[in-house]
N, C-alpha and C positions, 0 to 999 in steps of 0.2 A: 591823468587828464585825457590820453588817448581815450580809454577806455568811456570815459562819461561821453566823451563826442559821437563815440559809435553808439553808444546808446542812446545818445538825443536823436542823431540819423536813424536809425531802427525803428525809435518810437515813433519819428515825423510820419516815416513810410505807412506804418501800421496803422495810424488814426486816420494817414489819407486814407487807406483801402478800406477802413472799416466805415469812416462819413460816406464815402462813395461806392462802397458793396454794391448795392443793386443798379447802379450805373456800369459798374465794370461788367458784372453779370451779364449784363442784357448786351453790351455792346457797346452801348451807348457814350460812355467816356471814352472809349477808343475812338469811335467815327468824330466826333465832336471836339475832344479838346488832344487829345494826341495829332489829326491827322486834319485837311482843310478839308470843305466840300469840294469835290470831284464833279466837273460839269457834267456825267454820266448821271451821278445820284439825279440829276432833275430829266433825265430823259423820261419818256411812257412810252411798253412799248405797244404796238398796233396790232402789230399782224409782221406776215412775212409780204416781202415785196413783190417776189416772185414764187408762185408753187404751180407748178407746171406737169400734169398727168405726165406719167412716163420717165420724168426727166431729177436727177439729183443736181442740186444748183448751190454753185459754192465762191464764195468768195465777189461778192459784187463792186461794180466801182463807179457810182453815178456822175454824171456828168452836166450841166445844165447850157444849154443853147441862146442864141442871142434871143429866140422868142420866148423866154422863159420856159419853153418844153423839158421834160428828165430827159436825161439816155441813160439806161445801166448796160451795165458791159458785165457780165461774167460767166466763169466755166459750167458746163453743164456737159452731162455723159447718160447713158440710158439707164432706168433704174433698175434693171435686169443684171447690172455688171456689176459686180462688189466693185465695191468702192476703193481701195487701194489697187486695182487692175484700172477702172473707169478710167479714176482721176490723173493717172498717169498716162494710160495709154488711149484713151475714147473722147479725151474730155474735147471741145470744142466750145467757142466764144461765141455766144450769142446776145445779142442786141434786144432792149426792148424797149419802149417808150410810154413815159405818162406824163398826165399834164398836170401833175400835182407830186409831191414827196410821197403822198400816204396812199398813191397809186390811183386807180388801176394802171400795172403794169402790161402793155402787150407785145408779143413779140414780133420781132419787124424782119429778123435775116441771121444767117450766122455769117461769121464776120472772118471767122477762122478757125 
């Protein structure tokens, strides 16, 4: 009796993989019926917020004002200095502002 059980289990498994082959293939059964949608999958992305000649920029943190204006806040270091030296010892906070999410950002002052 064990035995016929593991073989109905085996078989179940096999005819799912085999009905659904080219969905597991591609991805597609995983994203879909293994896992939920992820409110990231409907993001698009733009562009970058901030690209600034000279400057390596990491880690941003927006902020939004009672006039509806952005503020982003994040590190930035010269792009002359490798980056595990920069971001540790160069880096400095700087401020910029835009009047929309998808920018233009500009910069206003370092802050720190």
């Amino acid at each position: 009796m064990k035995k016929l059980g593991y073989s109905l289990v085996a078989f179940t498994l096999i005819s799912f993989a085999i009905r659904n082959l080219n969905s597991v293939a591609s991805g597609k059964l995983w994203k879909e019926k293994l896992f939920p949608t992820a409110i990231s999958d409907q993001f698009k992305l733009i562009g970058e917020a901030v690209n600034e000649p000279g400057y390596d920029i990491w880690g941003s943190s927006p902020v939004r004002d009672e006039n509806g204006k952005l503020h982003l806040f994040c590190a930035r270091w010269p792009s002359s200095i490798p980056f595990d030296i920069g971001w540790r010892f160069n880096s400095e906070i700087a401020h910029y502002i835009a009047e929309h999410p998808e920018g233009p950002f500009e910069f206003v002052e370092v802050v720190a």
